[in-house]
Structures are given as structure tokens and as C-alpha cells.
C-alpha positions in Angstrom: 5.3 10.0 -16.9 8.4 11.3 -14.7 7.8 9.9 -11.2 10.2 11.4 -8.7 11.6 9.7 -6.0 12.6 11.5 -2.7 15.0 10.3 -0.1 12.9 10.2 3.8 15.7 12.2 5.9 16.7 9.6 9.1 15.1 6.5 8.2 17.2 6.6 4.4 14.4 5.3 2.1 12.9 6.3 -0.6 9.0 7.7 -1.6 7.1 8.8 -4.2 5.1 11.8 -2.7 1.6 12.1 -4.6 -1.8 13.5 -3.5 -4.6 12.1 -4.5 -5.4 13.7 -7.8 -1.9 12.6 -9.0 -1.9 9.6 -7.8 -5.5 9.1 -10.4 -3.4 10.4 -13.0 -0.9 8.5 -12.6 -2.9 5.1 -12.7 -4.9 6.4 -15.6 -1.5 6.5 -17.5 -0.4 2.5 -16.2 -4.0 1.6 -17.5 -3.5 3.2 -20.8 0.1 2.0 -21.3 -1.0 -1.8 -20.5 2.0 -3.0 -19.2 2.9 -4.3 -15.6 3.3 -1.9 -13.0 3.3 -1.6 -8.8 2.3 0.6 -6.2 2.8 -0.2 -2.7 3.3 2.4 0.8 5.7 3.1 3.1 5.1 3.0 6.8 7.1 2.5 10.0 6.8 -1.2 9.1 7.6 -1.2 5.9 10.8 0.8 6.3 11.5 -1.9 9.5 11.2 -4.4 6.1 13.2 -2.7 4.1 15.8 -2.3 6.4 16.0 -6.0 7.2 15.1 -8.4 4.2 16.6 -8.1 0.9 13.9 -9.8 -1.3 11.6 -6.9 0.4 13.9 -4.0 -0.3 14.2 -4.9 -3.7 10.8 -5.2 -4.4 10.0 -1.4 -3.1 12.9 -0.4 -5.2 11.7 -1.3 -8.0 8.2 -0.7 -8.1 7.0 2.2 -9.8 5.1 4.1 -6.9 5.8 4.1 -3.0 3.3 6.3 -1.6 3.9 7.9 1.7 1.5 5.9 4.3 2.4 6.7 7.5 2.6 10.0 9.8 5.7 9.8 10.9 7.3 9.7 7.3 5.3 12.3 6.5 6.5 14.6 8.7 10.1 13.5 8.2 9.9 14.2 4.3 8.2 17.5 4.7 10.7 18.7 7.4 13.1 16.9 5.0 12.5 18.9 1.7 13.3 22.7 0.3 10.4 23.6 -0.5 8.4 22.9 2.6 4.5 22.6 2.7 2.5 25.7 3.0 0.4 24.2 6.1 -0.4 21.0 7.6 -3.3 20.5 5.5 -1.2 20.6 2.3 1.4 18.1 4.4 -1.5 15.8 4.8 -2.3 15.7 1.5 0.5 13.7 0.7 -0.1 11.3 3.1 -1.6 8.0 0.9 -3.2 5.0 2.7 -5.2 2.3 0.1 -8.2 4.1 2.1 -7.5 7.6 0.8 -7.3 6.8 -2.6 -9.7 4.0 -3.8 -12.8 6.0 -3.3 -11.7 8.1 -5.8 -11.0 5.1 -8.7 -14.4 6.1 -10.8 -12.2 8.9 -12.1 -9.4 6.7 -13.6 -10.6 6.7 -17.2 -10.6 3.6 -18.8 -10.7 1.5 -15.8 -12.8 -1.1 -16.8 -11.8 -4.7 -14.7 -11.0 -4.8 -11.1 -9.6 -7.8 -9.3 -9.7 -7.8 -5.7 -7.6 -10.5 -4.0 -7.5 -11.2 -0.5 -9.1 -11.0 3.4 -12.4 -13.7 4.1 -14.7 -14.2 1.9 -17.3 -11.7 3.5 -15.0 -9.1 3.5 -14.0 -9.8 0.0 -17.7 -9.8 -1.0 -18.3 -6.6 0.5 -15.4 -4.3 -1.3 -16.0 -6.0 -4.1 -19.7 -4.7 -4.2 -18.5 -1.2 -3.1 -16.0 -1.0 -5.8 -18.9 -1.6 -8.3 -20.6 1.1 -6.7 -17.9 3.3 -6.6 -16.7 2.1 -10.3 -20.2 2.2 -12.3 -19.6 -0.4 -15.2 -16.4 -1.7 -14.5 -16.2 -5.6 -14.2 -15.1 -6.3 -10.2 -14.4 -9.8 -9.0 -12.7 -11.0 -5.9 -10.5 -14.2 -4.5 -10.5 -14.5 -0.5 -6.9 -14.9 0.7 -7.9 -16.6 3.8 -5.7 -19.5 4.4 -2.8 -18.7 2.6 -0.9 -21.5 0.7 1.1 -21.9 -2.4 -1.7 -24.1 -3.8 -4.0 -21.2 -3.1 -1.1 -19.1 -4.8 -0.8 -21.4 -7.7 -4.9 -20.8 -8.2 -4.7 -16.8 -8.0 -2.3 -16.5 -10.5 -4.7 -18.9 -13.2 -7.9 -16.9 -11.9 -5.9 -13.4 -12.6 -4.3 -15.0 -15.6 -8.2 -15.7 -17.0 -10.0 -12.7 -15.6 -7.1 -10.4 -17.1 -7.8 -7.6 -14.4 -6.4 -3.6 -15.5 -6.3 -3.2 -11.6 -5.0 -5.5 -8.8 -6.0 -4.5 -5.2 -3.7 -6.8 -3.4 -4.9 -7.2 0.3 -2.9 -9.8 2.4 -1.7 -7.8 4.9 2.2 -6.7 5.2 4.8 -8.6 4.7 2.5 -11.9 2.8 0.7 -9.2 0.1 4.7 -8.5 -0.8 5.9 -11.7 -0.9 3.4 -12.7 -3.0 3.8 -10.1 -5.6 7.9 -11.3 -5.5 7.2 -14.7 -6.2 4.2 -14.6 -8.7 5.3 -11.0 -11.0 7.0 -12.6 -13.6 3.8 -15.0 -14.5 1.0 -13.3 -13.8 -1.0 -10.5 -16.5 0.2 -6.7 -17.1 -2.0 -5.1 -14.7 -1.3 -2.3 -11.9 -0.9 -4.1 -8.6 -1.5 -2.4 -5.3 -0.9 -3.9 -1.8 -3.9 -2.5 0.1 -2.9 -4.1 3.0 -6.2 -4.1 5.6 -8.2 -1.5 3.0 -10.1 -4.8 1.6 -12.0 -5.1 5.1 -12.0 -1.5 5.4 -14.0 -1.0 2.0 -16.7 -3.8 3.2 -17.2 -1.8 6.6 -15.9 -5.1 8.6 -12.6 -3.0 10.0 -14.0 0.6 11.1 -11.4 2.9 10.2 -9.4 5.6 13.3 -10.9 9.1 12.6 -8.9 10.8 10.7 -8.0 13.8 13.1 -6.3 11.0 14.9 -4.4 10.1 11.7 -3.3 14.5 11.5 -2.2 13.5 15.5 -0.1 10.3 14.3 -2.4 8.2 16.7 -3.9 5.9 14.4 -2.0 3.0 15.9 -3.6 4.0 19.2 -6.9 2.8 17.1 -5.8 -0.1 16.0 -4.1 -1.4 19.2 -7.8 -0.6 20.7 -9.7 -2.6 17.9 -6.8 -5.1 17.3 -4.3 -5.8 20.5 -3.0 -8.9 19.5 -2.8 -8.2 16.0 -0.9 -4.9 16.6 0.7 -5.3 20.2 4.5 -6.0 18.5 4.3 -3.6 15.7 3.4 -0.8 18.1 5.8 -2.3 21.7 8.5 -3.6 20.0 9.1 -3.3 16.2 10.2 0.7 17.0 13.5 -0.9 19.0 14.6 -3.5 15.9 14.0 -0.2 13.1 16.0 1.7 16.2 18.9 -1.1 16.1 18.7 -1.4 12.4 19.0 2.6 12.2 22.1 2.4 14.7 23.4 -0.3 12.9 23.8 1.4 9.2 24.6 5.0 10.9 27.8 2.7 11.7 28.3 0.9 8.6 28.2 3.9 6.8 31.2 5.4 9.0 33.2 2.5 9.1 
């Protein structure tokens, strides 16, 4: 399958713009092929990641799928490209958080094991049972991620190495979920792995999700400040001013 990158005008990274139907097709396509594959987004922090760390950068680069999770790279790629949108609601459609897409995973064909791996253990519980609901059949277990460790590390990789999973939801929220996939890759089974980032609490109805005609507006972080101020505060206050800097900063390398 020919997955296209495009280039985010400004911020200089790239995304794989898919809606939701492709996105399916594309995963029933990793599932049938059998072989390792990874899909994670691209937001404001993300980029702010990318920007900064090397061992993140080159993860994103050379994972198969970088969805477009985030309004404001949304709107930069579609004012970006040639062949603009028709309206706001086709823009929108391109716009892929783990939320978006998951509900629709009873359509993947084939998809028959689903591992999800991270958030507490009630949370984990609870996508784990909607995914069963949502994936009639399939075989759906779950590992917390609560207190992270490499020991902990050490005994996700042998449970994902025995379960043998076709589909990895990867929850530990931005940048551990990543750093986790750099580290363990090499060892662990041919599966697709997504980072889902928060979607695991989301899915068990523990983290309510912003409405989504605040997510058209490019408020949802308004939301999550409201829910989650100290979890949010320096993402939202003060990340913008490093990806600003770091912006600046390669505007004049690339000059010089």
C-alpha cells in the first residue's frame, strides 16, 4: 500500500493524512501482511518532540503512519496543500485522534487479538471490555502501565511476546508510550502498534472526552486544562514558546 507523506507548511514535519475509512484499510492491510508496523499522531507536542529529541524524531520518521491529531496542523496542511478541502467538514475529516478511529476497529477484517497496554488497572479493565464489545470475537487483554519501570518494561514485552497480539493500543501518555516503543521494537512480536496516548481512559468512560464542536473550534485544550490543570498547565502556558524558539532557531540554521 502507497502511504503518502505530506510536509505541514511552518512547523516542517511530516503526516500521513487519512480519514477514517482509510485509516481501516490501511490496518486491515498491516494485519494481513503480519509483519511489524507503527502508527502514532502528530500534535503541537509532538512536533515540540520532534523538533527537540533525536531518538523521538526518528521514531516518527520511520513509522509507517503519522496521523494528523491536532487542529492546528490541520489547518496548516489543508491551507498548505493544492488541492484544498472542499469545506470544513471534509478538513475535519482528516483530523485522527486514537478516539476517532478505535470505534470503528470491528470493521478491520481479520482482527482477531487485541492487546491493550497501559493507564490503571480500572481504566485498563474498562477499554478492554469495550473493545470486546466493539470487536465481537476478537481475543482482548490488557497490562496497566501504572508505575512505569523497566522491570515492568521487561514484563510487557514477555506478556506481548506470549499473547502474540495482531493489534497493540499503546497508552502511556506522550513522550513515555514513544520511548517505550524505541527501546522494546526490535524484541517484541510483529504486531501494529499504536500510541493512543489518553484514549485507554477515554474508551473506559474514566476521562470524558471535550465535545467535539470544540475540537472544529481548536479549543479542546481549553477542556482538558478545565478537567486536568496540572496535568496540562505547561503544554498549554509554556510548551508554545520552546516549539516558537525551536521554530526560530531552524528558520536560522537553515539560512546560515
Amino acid at each position: 500500500m502507497n502511504l503518502v507523506r505530506e510536509q505541514i507548511p511552518v512547523l516542517g514535519v511530516d503526516a500521513t493524512p487519512l480519514t477514517v475509512g482509510e485509516l481501516i484499510d490501511v490496518l486491515a492491510a498491516f494485519i494481513d501482511d503480519g509483519t511489524t508496523r507503527t502508527v502514532v499522531g502528530h500534535n503541537l507536542h509532538s512536533v515540540t518532540l520532534t523538533l527537540s529529541d533525536s531518538w523521538f524524531r526518528e521514531l516518527y520518521e520511520r513509522s509507517d503512519v503519522v496521523l494528523l491529531d491536532g487542529a492546528p496542523l490541520l489547518w496548516l496542511w489543508g491551507k498548505g496543500r493544492k488541492e484544498r478541502p472542499e469545506s470544513e467538514a471534509s478538513l475535519m475529516s482528516y483530523r485522527l485522534g486514537s478516539t476517532d478511529w478505535i470505534p470503528a476497529l470491528g470493521t478491520v477484517p481479520g482482527l482477531e487479538r487485541i492487546a491493550v497496554l497501559g493507564a490503571g488497572q480500572q481504566a485498563n479493565d474498562g477499554a478492554v471490555a469495550r473493545l470486546k464489545a466493539l470487536v465481537p470475537g476478537a481475543d482482548v487483554a490488557g497490562m496497566p502501565g501504572e508505575a512505569w519501570n523497566p522491570a515492568k518494561e521487561d514484563d510487557a514485552v514477555a506478556w506481548l511476546q506470549t499473547f502474540r497480539p495482531q493489534l497493540v493500543l499503546v497508552g502511556l501518555g506522550m513522550p513515555l508510550q514513544e520511548a517505550v516503543l524505541q527501546r522494546t521494537l526490535e524484541s517484541l512480536p510483529p504486531a501494529v502498534y499504536c500510541t493512543v496516548g489518553g484514549a485507554i481512559e477515554q474508551l473506559a468512560g474514566i476521562q470524558k472526552l471535550a465535545p467535539r464542536w470544540l475540537g472544529r473550534m481548536g479549543l479542546e485544550w481549553a477542556w482538558r486544562l478545565m478537567l486536568h490543570p496540572r496535568r496540562v498547565a505547561y503544554r498549554v502556558f509554556g510548551e508554545p514558546w520552546v516549539l516558537l524558539a525551536l521554530l526560530v532557531r531552524r528558520r536560522l540554521s537553515l539560512r546560515r
